[in-house]
N, C-alpha and C positions, 0 to 999 in steps of 0.2 A: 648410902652415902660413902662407904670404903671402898666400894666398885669405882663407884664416880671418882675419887682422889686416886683411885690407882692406875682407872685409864689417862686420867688426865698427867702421871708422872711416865707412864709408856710414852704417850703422846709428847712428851717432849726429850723423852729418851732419845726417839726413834732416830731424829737428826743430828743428835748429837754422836750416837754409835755409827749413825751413816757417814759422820765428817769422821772419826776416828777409823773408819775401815778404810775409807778413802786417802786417809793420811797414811797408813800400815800398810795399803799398796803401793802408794807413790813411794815410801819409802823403800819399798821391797822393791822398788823398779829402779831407784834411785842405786840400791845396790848392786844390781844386776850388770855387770860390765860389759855392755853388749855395745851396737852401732851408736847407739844414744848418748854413751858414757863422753867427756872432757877428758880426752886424751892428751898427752905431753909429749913429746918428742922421744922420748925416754921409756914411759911404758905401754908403747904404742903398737897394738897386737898386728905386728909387721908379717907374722905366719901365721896368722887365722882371718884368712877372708870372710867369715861370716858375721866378726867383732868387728871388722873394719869400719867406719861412719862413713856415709858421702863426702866429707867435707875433708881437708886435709888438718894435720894437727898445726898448733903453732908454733911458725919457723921451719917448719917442713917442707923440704924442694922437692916435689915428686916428678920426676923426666919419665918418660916412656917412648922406649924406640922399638916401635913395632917392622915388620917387613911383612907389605899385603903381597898377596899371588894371586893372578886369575886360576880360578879350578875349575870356569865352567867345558862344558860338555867340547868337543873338538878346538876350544882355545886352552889345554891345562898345561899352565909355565908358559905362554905366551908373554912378551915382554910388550908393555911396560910391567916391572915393580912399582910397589909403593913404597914409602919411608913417610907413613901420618907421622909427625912427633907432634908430642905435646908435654907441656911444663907446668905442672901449677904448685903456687904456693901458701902455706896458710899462713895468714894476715894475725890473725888472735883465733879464738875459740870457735868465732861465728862465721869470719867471714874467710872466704879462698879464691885466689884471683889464679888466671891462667891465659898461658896462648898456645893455638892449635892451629894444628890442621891435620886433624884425628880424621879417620875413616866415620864415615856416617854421622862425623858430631855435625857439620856444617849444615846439612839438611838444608831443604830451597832449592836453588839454580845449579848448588856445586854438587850434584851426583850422590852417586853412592862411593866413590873411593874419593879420598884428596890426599896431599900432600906431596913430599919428594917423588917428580917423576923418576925413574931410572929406565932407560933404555933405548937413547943417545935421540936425536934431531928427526928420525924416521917415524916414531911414536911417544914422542913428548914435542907440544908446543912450546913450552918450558919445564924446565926442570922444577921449580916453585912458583907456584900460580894463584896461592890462594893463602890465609892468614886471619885467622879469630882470635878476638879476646872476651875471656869470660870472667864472672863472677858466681860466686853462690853464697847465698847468706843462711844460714842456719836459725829458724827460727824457733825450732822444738826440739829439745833433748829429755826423753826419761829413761835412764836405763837403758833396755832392748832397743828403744825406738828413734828415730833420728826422722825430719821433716825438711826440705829445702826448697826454697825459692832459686832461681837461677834461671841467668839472663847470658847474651850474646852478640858478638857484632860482629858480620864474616865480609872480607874484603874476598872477592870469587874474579878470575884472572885479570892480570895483573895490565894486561895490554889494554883492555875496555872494563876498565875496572865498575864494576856492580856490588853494592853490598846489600846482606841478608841480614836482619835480625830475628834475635829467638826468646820467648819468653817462655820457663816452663817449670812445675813441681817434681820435686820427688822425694820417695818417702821408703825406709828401712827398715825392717825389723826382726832383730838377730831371735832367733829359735833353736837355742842348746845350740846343737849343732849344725844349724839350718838356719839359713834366712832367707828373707823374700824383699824385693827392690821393684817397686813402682816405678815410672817415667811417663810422664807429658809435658810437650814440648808444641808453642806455636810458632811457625819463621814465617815471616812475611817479608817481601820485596821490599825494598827503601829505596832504591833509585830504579832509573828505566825500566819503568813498571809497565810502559805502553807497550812494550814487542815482546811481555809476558802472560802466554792464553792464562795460566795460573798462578797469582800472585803469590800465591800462601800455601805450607805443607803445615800435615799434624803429624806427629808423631807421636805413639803411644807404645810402652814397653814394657813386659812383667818379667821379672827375671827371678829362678830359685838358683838356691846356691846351697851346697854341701858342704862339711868339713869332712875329709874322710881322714886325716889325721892333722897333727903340726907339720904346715907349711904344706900341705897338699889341699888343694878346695878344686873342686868341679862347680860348673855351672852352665846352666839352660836358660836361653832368654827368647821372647815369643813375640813380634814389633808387630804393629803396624803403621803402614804409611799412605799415603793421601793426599792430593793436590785439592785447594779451593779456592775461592777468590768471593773474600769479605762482602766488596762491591757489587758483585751481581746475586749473590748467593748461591753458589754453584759450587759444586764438587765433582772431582774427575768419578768416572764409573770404574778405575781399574785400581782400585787399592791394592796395596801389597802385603804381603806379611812374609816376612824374613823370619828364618829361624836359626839361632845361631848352639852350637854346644862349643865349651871350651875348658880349659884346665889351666890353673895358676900353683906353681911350686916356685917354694921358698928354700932355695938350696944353701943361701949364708942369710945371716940378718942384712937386713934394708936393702936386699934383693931379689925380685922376683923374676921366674920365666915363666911365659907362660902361653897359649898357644890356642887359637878356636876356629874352630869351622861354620862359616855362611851360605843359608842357599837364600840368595836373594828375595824369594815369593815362591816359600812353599805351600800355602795354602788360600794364598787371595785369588782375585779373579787373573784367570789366565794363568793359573799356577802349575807351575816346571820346578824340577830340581836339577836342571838343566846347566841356572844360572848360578855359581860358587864360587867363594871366593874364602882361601886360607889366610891365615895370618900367626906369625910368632914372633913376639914381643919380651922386649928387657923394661923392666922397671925398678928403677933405683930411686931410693927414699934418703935423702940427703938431709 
């Protein structure tokens, strides 16, 4: 009979020790100041890119004025430049709005480079050709971890204008001094879809990241890419995979430089490192 009374007060231990251990983590995660954490404009780990969230903090203007280069193989410093900028800013906690015309964000019809052409009427159609506005809502914050919905709408040149939309996740999680960055991302055609063999790209990206000290972070990121089209169900047979390394230093507060290298498909089908492309970028956190 004391056997029987004592399994039956384990038995209902058991879930109650399992909700208290599960509570002594979330709290322990909750304390952990990582991508996950509600950050304020104020203690907002502006030089440790591995604490940084996806999301921007609130009231935060984040500009970024990158300059893209061709590097690949007999085009390297070939003009056109690029000038992607892009703007975004956080709403409150969850939500961050922006407009672009970032390198590789537009994904669809507008290429792999976009933004300010520079290299005068002989290789620029126009000089600004193309313009997105985005959102990202934040649905999950614990501590290390950060989770994001995020959506798009890319107006692609201006003369026969065409727009793309993008819906896609992404997800963070800060590790001491490491962290790792998920991305998926759908764009599909929204207008003149008929003189498009491929309606729809995927994009999918894992990205690690280092701190090597305050305001120094390096980072490796591994894509791939993909044309299909919903309607017939077909996908291109030449997928890509880009592989980028880059470095971001923080040389004053709410400033960063910082600078990465692209080979377009290094390891997808028909893969050359042939195809490269540099870039070195100012970001100021206003």
């Amino acid at each position: 009979m004391g056997n029987r009374t004592s399994n039956r007060r384990l038995t209902l231990l058991r879930p109650i020790a399992a909700a208290l251990s599960l509570g002594l983590a979330t709290a322990a995660l909750a304390d952990d100041l990582g991508a996950g954490y509600s950050y304020t404009r104020d203690d907002y780990p502006y030089d440790e890119l591995v604490r940084q969230p996806l999301t921007a903090a609130p009231g935060e203007i984040r500009l970024t004025v990158p300059l893209t280069v061709d590097l690949s193989k007999d085009r390297a410093f070939e003009k056109p430049y690029w000038v992607p900028a892009s703007v975004y800013m956080g709403v409150n906690d969850w939500l961050t709005v922006g407009l672009v015309n970032d390198v590789y964000a537009n994904g669809g019809r507008a290429g792999l480079i976009g933004g300010f052409c520079l290299g005068g009427d002989s290789v620029c159609a126009r000089v600004w050709n193309n313009l997105g506005a985005e959102a990202a809502i934040s649905f999950f914050r614990a501590g290390p971890m950060q989770a994001v919905v995020d959506a798009g709408l890319y107006a692609v040149d201006f003369d026969d204008v065409h727009y793309d939309a993008r819906l896609g996740l992404a997800f963070k999680m800060s590790l001491g001094r490491a962290a790792v960055v998920a991305k998926g991302s759908l764009i599909e055609a929204v207008n003149k879809r008929d003189g498009v063999e491929m309606r729809g790209n995927v994009m999918l990206s894992a990205e690690a990241q280092l701190q090597l000290a305050k305001g120094i972070g390096i980072f490796g990121r591994l894509e791939y890419l993909d044309a299909f089209d919903l309607a017939q169900s077909v996908s291109s047979a030449d997928a890509w995979l880009p592989f980028t390394v880059g470095a971001l230093l923080t040389p004053m507060p709410r400033l960063d430089v910082g600078a990465l290298f692209r080979v377009q498909n290094a390891f997808g089908q028909g893969a050359t490192f042939d195809g490269r492309q540099g870039q070195l970028f100012f970001r100021f956190h206003i």
